[in-house]
N, C-alpha and C positions, 0 to 999 in steps of 0.2 A: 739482526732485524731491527730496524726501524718502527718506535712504537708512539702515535699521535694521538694526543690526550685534546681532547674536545673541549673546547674552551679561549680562556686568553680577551685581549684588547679586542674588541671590533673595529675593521679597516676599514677604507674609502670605497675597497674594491667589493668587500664582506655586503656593506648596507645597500651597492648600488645594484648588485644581484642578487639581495633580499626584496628589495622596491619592487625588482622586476617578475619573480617570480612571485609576490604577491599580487602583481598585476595580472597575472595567468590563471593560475592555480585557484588562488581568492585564499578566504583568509579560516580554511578548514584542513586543508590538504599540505600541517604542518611538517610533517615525514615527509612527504615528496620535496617539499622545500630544502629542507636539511639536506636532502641529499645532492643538491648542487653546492654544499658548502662541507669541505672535508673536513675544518677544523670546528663546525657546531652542530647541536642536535638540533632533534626538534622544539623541545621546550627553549633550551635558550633563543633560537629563533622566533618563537612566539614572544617572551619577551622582552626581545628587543623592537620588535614593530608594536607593540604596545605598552611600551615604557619612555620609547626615544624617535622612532622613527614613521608614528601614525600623524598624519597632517593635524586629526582633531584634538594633539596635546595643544596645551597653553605655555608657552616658553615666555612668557612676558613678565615682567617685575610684579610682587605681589601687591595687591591696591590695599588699604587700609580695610576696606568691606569682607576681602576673603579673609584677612588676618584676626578679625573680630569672628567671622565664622567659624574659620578653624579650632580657635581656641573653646569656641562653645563648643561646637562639636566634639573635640577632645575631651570635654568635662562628662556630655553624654554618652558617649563610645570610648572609652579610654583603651588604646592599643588596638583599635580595630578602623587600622588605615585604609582597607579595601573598603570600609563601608563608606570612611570619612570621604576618601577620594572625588567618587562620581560628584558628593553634592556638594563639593567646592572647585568644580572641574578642573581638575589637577589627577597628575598620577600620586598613588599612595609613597612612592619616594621624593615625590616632591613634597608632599604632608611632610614625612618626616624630617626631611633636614629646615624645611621651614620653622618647623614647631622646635626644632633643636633650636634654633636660634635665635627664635623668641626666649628662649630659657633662659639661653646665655647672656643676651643683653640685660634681662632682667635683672639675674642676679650681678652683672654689672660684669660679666670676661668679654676678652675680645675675642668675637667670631672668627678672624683671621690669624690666631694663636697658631705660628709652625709648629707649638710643642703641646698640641691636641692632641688624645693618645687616640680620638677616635680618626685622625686623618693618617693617611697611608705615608709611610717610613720607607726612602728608599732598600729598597730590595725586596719590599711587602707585593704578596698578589692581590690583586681586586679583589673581593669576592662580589660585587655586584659589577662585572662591565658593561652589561646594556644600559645600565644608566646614565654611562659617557658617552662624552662625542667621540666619534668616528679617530682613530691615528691616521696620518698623512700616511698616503704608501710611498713605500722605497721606490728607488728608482731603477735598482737591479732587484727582481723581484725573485722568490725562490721556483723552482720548476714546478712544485707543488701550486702553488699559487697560479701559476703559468698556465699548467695544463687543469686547473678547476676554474680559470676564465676562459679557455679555449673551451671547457665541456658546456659552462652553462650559455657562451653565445650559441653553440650548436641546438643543444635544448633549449632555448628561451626563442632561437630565429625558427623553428619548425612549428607554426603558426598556423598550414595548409596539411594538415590531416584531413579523413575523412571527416572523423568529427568536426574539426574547425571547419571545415568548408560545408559541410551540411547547417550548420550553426550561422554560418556568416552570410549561406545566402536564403535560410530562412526570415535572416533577419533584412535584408534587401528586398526581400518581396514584401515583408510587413511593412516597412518603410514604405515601399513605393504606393502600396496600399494605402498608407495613411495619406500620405502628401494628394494622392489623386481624389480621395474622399476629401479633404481639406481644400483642392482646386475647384470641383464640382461643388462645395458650399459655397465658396467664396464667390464666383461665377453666377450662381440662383441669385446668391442675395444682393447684386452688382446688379443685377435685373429685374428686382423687386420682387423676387419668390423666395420666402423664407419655410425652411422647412426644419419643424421642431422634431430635435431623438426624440426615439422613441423610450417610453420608460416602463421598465417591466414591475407594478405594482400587486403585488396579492391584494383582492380584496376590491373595494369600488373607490377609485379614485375621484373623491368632492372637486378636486380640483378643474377636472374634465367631463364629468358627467353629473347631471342633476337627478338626486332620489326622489325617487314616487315622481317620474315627469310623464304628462299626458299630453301623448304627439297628436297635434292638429292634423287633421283632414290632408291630400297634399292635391295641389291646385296651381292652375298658370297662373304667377303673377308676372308683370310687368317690371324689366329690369331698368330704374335710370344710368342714362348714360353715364355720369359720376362715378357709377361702380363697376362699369366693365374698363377694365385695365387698358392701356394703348402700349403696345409695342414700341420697342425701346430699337430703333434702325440704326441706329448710331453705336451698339454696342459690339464690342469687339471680346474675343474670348483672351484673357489676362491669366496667368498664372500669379502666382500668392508672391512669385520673387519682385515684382512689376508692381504688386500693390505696394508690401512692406517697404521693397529698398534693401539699399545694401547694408548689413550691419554695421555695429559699432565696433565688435568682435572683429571683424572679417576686415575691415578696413585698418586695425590696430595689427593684424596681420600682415596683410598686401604691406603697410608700410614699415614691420620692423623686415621680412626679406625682403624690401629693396634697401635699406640701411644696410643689412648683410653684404649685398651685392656688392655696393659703392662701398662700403668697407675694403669687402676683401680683396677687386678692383684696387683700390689706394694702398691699401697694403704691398698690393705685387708691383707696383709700380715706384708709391713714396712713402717708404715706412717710417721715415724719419717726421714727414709730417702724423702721421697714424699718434707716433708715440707723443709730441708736444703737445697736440690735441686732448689723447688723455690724460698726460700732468694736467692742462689745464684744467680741464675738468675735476681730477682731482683735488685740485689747489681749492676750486671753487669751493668744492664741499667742506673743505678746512677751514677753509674765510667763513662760513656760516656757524663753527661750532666754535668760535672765538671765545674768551674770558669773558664773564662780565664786569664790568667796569661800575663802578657806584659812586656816587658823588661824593665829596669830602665832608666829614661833621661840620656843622656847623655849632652845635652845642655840647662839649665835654661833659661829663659828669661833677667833676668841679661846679662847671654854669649851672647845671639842671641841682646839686647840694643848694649854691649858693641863692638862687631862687625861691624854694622850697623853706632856707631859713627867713627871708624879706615876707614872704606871705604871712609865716608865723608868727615875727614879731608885728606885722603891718594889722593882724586881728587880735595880738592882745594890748595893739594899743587904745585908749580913749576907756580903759576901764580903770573907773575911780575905786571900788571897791570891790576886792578879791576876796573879803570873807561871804561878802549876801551871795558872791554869782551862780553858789550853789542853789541858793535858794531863789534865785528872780529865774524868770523868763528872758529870754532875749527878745527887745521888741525896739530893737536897734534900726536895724532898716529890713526891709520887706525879703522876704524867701524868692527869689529867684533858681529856676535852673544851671546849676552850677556846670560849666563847660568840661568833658571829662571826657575821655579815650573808650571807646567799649571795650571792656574788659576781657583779658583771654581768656581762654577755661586754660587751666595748667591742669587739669584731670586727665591722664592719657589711659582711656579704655581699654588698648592693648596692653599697652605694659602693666597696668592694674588687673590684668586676667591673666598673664604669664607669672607674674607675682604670688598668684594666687595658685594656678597649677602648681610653681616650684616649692610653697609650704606644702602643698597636700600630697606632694609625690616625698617631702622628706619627711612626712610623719611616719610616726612607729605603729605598730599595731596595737587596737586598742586592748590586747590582752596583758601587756606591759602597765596599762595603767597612763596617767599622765594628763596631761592639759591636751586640748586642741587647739590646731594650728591657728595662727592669728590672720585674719584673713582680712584686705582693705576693702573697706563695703560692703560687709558682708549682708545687708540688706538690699542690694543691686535684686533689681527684679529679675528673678531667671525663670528661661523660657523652655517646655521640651519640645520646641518646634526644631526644624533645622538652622530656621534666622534666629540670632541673636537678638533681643529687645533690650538696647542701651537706652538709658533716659538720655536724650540729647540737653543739654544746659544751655536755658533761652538768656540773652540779654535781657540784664536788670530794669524794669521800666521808673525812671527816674520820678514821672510823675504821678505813681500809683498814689503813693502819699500822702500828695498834694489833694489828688481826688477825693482818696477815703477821709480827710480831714473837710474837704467842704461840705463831704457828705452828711458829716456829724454836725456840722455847721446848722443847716437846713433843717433840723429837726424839730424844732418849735417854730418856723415861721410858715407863713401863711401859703397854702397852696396855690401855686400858680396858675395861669392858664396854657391849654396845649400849645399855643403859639408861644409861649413865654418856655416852656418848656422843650418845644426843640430846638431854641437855640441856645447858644454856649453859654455854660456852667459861667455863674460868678467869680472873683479872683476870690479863692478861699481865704476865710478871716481866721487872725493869728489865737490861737488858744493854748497859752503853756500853760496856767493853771487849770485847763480840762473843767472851765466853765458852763460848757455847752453839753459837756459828756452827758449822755443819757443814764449812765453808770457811775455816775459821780455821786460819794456818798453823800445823806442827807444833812450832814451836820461839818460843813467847812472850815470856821472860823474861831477862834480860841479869843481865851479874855483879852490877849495883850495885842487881838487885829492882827495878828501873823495868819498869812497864807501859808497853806502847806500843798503840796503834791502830791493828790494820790494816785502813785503807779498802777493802774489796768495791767500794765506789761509782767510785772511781778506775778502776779496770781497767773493760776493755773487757768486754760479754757474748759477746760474739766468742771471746777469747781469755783463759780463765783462766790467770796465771800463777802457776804454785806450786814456790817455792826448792825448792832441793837439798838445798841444805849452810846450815849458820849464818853463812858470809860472805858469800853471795847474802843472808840473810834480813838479816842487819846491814847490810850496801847499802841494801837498802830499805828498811827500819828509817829508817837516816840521811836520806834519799830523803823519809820522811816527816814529818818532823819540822818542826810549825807555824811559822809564819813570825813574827818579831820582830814584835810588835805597837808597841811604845815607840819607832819610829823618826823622828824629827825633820829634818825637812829646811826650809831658808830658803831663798827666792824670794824675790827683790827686782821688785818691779813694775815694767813696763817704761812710762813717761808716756807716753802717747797724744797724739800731734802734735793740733794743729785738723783738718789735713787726711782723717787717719786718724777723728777722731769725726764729721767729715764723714760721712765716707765709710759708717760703721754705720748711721747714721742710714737710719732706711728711706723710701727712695724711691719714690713714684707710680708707677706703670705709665706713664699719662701724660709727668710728668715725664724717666722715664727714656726714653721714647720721642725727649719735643725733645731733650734730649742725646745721644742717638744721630743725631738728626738733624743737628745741632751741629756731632758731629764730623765726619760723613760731609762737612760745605759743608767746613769745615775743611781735609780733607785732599785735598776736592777743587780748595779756594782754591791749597792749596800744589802740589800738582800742575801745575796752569795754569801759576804763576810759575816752575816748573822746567821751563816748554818752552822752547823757542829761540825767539828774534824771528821765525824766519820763520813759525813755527806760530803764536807771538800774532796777528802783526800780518797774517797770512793771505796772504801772499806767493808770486809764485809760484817751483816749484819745479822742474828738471829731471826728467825723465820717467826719463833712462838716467843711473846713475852712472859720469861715466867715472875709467879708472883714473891719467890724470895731470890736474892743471886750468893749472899752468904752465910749461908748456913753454918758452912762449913767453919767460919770464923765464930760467929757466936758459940759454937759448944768450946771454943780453945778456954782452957781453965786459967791459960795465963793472962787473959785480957782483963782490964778493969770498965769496970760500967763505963766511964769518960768515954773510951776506945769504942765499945762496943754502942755508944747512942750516937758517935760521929759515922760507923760505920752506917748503922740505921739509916741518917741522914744524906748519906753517899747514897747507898743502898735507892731510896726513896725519889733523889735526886735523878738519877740513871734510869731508874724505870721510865720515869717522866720524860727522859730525853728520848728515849729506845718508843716510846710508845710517840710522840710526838712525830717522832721521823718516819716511823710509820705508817701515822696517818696522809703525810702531807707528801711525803717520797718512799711510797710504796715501790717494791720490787714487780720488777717487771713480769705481767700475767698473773698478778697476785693481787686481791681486792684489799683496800685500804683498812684500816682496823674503824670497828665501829663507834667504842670510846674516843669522846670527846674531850681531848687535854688543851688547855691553854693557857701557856707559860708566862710568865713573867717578862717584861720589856724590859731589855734594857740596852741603858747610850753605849755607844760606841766606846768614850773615854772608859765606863763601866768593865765592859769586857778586857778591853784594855787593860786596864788594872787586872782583874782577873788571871788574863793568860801570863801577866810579869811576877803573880805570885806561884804559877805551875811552874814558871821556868825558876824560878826560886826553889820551888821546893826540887825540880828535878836535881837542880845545883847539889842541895843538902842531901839526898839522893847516891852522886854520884861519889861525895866525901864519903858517905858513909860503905857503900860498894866498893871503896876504890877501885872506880872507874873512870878515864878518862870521858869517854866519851857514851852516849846512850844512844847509839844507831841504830838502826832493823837490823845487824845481826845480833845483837846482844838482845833485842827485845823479842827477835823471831827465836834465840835457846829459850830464853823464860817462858816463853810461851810455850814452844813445846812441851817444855817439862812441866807444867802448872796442867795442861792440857792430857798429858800423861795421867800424873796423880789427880785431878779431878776430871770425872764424868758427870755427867747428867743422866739421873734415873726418870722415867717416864713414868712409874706408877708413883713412887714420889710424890714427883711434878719437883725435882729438885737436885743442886749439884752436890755429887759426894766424891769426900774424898777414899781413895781406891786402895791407896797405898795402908790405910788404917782400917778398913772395912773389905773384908776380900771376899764375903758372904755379897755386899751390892754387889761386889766389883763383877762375880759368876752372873746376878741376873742382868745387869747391864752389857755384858758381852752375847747373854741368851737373847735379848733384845733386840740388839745392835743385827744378832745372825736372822733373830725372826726378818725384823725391818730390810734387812740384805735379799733374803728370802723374797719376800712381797717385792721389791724394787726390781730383782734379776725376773723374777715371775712377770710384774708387769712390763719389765723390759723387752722380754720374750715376746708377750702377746702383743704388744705393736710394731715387736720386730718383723712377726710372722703377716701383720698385717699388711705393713710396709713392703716387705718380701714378695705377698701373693698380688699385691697392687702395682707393685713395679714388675714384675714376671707377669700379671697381664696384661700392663701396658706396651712393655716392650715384647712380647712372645702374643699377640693377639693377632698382630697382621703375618706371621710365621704359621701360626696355628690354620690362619683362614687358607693359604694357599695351600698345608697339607693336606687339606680337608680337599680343596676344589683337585689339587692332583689324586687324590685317592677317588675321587669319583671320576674323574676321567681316566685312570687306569682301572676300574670297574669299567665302566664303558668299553675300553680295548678291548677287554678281555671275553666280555659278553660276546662282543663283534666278533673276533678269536672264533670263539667257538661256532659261532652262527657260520663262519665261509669255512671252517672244517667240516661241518655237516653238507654246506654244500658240494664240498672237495669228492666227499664221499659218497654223495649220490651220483654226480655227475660222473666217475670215476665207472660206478657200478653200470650205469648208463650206456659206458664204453665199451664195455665186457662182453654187453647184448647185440648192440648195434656191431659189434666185428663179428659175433656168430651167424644175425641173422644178414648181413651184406652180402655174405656169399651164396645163398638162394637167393636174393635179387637179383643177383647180377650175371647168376646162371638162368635165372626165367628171361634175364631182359636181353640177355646173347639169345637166348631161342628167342624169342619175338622180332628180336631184329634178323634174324636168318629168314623168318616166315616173309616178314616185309619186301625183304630184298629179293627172293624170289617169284612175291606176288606180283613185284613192281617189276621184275623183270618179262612175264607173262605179258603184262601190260602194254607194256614197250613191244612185244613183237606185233602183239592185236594192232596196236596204233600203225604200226609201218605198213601192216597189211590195208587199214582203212584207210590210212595215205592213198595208197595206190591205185586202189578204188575209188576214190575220189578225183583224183587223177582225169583215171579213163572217164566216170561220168563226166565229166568238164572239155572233154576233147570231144567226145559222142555230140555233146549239144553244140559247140562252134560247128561241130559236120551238118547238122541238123539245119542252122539257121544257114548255110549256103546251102542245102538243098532248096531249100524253102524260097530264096532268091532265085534259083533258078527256076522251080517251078513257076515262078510270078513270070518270071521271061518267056517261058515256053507254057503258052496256052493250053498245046495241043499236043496230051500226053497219053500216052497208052494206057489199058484197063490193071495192064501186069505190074506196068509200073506201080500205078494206085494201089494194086495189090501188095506189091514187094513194100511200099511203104507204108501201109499199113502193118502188115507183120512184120518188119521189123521196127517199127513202135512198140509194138504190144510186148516184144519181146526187150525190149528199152524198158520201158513202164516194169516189167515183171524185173528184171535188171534192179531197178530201183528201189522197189518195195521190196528187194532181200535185204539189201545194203541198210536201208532205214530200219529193217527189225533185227539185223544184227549190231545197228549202233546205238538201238534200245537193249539190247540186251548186255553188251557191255555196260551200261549203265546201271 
């Protein structure tokens, strides 16, 4: 069986039968749509005609305006693209990969990186395909495909239902209706009869009727000819196509089929001219999209340096004294507008707000603690409308300056008149000693006639300070006094190591990634080598640290103190290893130990030294054993046997030797059987557990069906007995009905003997009444030729008349036997 999973790339053939049964159906009845498409549902059809294939998307390059909006909007809606969408008209996957790569430029990647892990890797599925454009179709297409455009031409061409055609010509009569209402105005007001809708208003329309009006009397008056209207002879009845004209539409029509026509005409006739035709045309459009071309520099950057130094020596030449300039005014030649470029803004708004989103998306949360992100202008006015509010940055006005200095100018002289006053400001007068200042302190001049400058600009607008006394103003006076220009100071350069020019050099992102990786093996290498052998070499380790390990040594009589304080030291040392490993490589499913130990550092060379003194002393070791060698079998008998003669007693809390002490040696085997005891015990109870959990996982669907066959053989068996019960009455049934069938069928033999001979009675009466009926029928033919002949013969005897009268009567009596003997058969 063949099994088609719904989904995949959208086709050329996919979107042109989604158009179209959206063009039917409309844009509610997305299941019935789906269903002319075998390989999509409903939602994905939905969308895809409102992701990629609705006229009202925006497929244009993004303008600076949506890019400023977007990114506010992200600040206030952060992750909620369906909201951002509508009010930047875009679909919300156009938000996102937009806003993706404002990120990316910000933080300075390239957009177009093939080694983007968020871009699709051949052999990767889409998971969003409506958001692509349409794949070209094959040219041998699959039968599926075949027979789902042969279904939907069939569905999509049955257009004439009843519904459609009740629909199409409701809407034909509405039309006609209107146009004919639209002809009948057009036609009144082309004859000077205009006639206002009416309008359905609740209430008294001021517009049309006047409140509280008191109607005059009504009376012949006299109408001038002025206002009785004259007939329009001349007018002729016009339709609205007659007034308007042929459209703009209609005519942009008419003329692209007949290009069609003359097209496809040239075509069947000169196709070669068809095709040079449109190269050319093409050509044209290529000729328009040409390079652009720019004129050749005329000024290098050399010329533009070498300029730049002539200006500067060209203004400090004619200066006789280079120590006063700090203190003189320039009153050289007059202040002029200096000739200058208007300056760019190099502030870029968007990149300054992606910037700003990429610090706030990599900050940590403020439960970690920390600094907050560094943010550029962070005093930008922000707005919670949907438009962003950028301060726009106006061109510097060169002559504000110049203004505010004439303004100060003017301050003591004499007021003008208003003609003197609206016209142009004076050329402002030069003031570098701030003679004019209205703010200028009251005390300028010192004993030795030295002017001084006092800075406004220093001081705060906050806080005007203004002296007292002449030895506050001499303070600041001294306070302001230009700083030594001629001061010389010598650096010696400090040489830059290899390492150090290494180190500037700029490094790879790459690069600095494996070096980071580098180190991390690095300090992970060294780490390893700083565990203990039992950690390396994966050894096993006790469970419980006890607090002495030998006892068993200290009571030996043959040891001397020395022996017995290095053992201590051993002793002391090991626990501290034993408890350190762990806490830091605890066994597995087992919580770490709670004491806190923390050893001593040491270098590498250190340990070093250390382990060449173990192998030393193993050396002394093995002279003294003679031993060749100290491999795991020799170390696996000693341990045995050491393992033998010492046990660990648990009330204790300590290891004894067995072989000297045979009183532990019984409660430590009583122990060892309790602890055996409780282990096999709890082995048990989650054996049984495990047991009755898997016998009803696997015996639960066993169990269910013996149950539903036991009740359906209850059921058989019910039924069983129920058609035995009937077995048995029916049976009984049979017993009766054969005794009492033979009185029936002897009463129903007599009744049918009765029948047959009544009906044979019957049968002879009848033959008899035959007969008799017979002769009356022959009696009356004799009758009416008597009767004719009497007519013949006028002139008949009295006898005659006699004899036929009696024999009537005796006919008549004839008759009325016959008739009460065929009542009485009856």
């Amino acid at each position: 069986m063949r099994y088609i999973i719904k989904g995949g790339v959208w086709k050329n053939v996919e979107d042109e039968i989604l158009k179209a049964a959206v063009m039917k159906y409309g844009l509610n009845q997305w299941s019935r749509i789906s269903s002319l498409l075998i390989r999509k549902s409903a939602k994905q059809c939905k969308q895809r005609w409102y992701e990629w294939l609705d006229p009202q998307i925006k497929k244009t390059e993004w303008t600076r305006e949506e890019d400023e909006k977007l990114l506010h909007l992200a600040k206030i809606f952060p992750c909620q693209w369906r909201t951002i969408a509508p009010l930047v008209n875009r679909t919300p996957n156009q938000c996102v990969e937009r806003y993706e790569r404002l990120l990316d430029i910000a933080q300075g990647k390239d957009p177009d990186d093939p080694n983007d892990p968020r871009k699709l890797k051949p052999g990767e599925i889409d998971p969003n395909p409506e958001t692509k454009p349409a794949k070209v179709d094959q040219i041998d297409m699959d039968e599926d495909q075949k027979e789902m455009l042969a279904e939907a031409r069939v569905r999509l061409a049955n257009t004439m239902g009843k519904k459609p055609k009740r629909l199409a010509r409701e809407k034909l009569i509405e039309d006609a209706r209107r146009q004919a209402q639209l002809q009948k105005r057009t036609e009144l007001k082309a004859a000077g009869i205009e006639i206002l809708g009416k309008r359905r208003q609740k209430g008294t329309d001021y517009n049309q009727e006047i409140p509280f009006e008191r109607v005059p009397q009504q009376k012949i008056y006299k109408v001038d000819n002025t206002e009785t209207p004259k007939p329009n002879l001349s007018f002729q009845n016009l339709s609205l196509r007659d007034i308007v004209g042929q459209q703009r539409v209609e005519e942009e029509e008419a003329k692209r089929k007949h290009e069609e026509k003359a097209k496809k005409k040239l075509m069947e006739k000169d196709l070669s001219q068809v095709v040079d035709k449109m190269a050319k045309q093409t050509r044209d459009i290529l000729m328009q999209r040409t390079q652009l071309v720019m004129p050749e520099v005329q000024l290098s950057d050399k010329d533009l340096e070498l300029l730049g130094k002539q200006n500067a020596f060209s203004s400090n030449v004619g200066t006789d004294n280079e120590v006063t300039k700090g203190l003189m005014g320039n009153y050289t030649s007059m202040m002029t507008p200096t000739p200058m470029r208007t300056p760019r803004i190099i502030q870029d708004t968007v990149m300054t707000e992606a910037k700003n989103l990429v610090a706030l998306n990599n900050t940590q949360t403020p439960l970690l603690g920390g600094q907050n992100a560094e943010l550029i202008d962070p005093n930008r006015a922000f707005s919670t409308t949907a438009n962003p509010t950028f301060k726009v940055p106006q061109t510097p006005n060169q002559f504000k300056k110049m203004l505010e200095t004439a303004s100060q100018n003017q301050i003591f002289a004499q007021p003008a008149s208003k003609k003197r006053q609206q016209q142009i400001p004076q050329t402002p007068l030069k003031d570098e000693f701030n003679l004019n200042d209205k703010n200028r302190a009251p005390y300028m001049e010192l004993e030795n006639n030295s002017s001084w400058e006092y800075s406004q600009s220093q001081l705060t607008d906050d806080t005007q300070f203004i002296p007292r006394s002449n030895q506050e103003y001499l303070k600041m006076a001294l306070q302001n006094i230009p700083k030594p220009q001629y001061e010389y100071e010598i650096e010696i350069p400090d040489l830059e190591d290899e390492e150090d020019q290494e180190r500037m050099k700029q490094i790879d992102a790459r690069e600095e990634e494996i070096l980071k990786q580098k180190q991390q093996q690095q300090e992970r290498e060294k780490q390893q080598r700083m565990k203990s052998l039992a950690i390396k070499k994966k050894l096993p380790r006790p469970f419980q640290i006890p607090n002495q390990l030998y006892d068993h040594i200290y009571n030996r009589q043959d040891l001397n103190d020395y022996r017995k304080e290095a053992e201590q030291m051993l002793e002391s040392e090991t626990i501290q290893l034993l408890t350190f490993d762990m806490q830091n490589f605890p066994f597995a499913g087992c919580k770490p130990v709670n004491t806190r130990i923390s050893l001593e550092n040491f270098e590498e060379n250190e340990i070093l030294k250390a382990s060449q003194l173990v192998n030393s002393e193993i050396d002394q070791i093995k002279k003294e054993l003679k031993v060749e060698s100290v491999d795991s079998e020799f170390i696996t008998s000693k341990y045995k046997d050491s393992e033998i003669s010492i046990q660990y007693n648990r009330q204790q809390n300590q290891l004894v030797n067995v072989k000297q002490n045979k009183e532990a040696f019984k409660e430590i085997l009583k122990q060892q059987a309790e602890r055996n005891k409780l282990i096999m015990q709890r082995d048990q109870k989650k054996l049984d557990q495990f047991l009755l959990h898997k016998a009803r996982t696997n015996l639960t669907g066993y169990v269910n069906i013996i149950q539903k066959n036991a009740k359906e053989i209850d059921e058989l068996i019910s039924t069983q007995l129920n058609l035995k019960i009937e077995l048995d009455v029916f049976k009984k049934l049979q017993e009766q009905e054969k005794q009492s069938s033979i009185y029936r069928i002897e009463e129903q033999k007599n009744y049918y003997d009765q029948l047959v001979s009544k009906e044979k009675e019957l049968q002879e009466k009848y033959d008899r009444f035959e007969l008799l009926r017979y002769q009356i029928i022959n009696e009356q033919k004799n009758e009416t030729i008597d009767d004719e002949e009497e007519d013949n013969k006028k002139q008949n005897s009295d006898e005659d008349d006699i004899y036929l009268s009696n024999n009537r009567s005796y006919n008549y009596y004839n008759q009325n036997v016959i008739i009460e003997e065929i009542n009485l058969f009856q």
